[in-house]
C-alpha positions as CSV (number, residue, x, y, z in Angstrom):
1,X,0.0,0.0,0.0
2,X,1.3,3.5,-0.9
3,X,1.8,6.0,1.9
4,X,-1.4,8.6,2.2
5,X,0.9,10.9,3.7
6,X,2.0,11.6,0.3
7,X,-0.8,13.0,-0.7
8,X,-1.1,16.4,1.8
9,X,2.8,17.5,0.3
10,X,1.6,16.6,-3.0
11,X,-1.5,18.5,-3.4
12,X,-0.3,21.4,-1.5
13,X,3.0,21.9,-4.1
14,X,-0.1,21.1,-7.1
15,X,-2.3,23.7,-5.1
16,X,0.7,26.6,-4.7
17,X,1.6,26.1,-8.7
18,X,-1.9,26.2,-9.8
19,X,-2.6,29.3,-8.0
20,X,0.5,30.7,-9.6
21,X,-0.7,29.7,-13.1
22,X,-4.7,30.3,-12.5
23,X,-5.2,30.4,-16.1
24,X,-4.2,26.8,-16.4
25,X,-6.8,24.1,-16.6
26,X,-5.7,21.0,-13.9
27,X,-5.5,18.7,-17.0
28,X,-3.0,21.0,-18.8
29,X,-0.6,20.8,-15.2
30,X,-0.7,17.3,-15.4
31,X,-0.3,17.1,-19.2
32,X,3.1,19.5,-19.2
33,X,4.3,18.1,-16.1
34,X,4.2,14.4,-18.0
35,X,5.7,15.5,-20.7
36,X,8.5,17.3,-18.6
37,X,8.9,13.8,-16.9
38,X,9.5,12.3,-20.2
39,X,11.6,15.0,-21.8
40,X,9.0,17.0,-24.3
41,X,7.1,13.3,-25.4
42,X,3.7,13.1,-24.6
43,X,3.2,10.5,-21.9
44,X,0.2,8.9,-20.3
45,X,0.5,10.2,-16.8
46,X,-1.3,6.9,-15.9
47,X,2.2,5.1,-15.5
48,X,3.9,8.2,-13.5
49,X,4.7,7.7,-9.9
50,X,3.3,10.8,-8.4
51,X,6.9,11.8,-6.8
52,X,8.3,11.9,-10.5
53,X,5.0,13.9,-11.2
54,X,5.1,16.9,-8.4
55,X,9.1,17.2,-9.3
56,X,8.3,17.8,-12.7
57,X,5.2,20.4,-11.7
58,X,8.3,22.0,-9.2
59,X,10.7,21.6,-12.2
60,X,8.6,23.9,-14.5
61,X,7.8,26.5,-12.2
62,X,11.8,27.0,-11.4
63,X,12.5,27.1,-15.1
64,X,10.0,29.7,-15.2
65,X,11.1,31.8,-12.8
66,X,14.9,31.9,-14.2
């Protein structure tokens, strides 16, 4: 079984980026941050582990602030 205290960090790092970006539908996060996981290739976000995904929501919002 996975570890629900994953989830509080998780959504609270989704929750700060999405209010940065409010313009952003959820589905578009999680589309870019997929592809970020997988270099620029669309991915199926199905298969990500949601670690790999909130580093890649993190990743994009440093790259945008450089």
């Amino acid at each position: 079984m996975r570890d629900p205290k994953r989830i509080r960090p998780a959504l609270e790092r989704l929750r700060s980026y999405w209010l940065s970006h409010p313009d952003l539908r959820l589905g578009q996060i999680i589309v870019n941050a997929a592809s970020e996981v997988h270099k620029g290739i669309s991915s199926d976000a199905f298969y990500i582990e949601d670690d790999q995904l909130i580093q890649a929501v993190m990743d994009m919002w440093k790259e945008e602030q450089i």
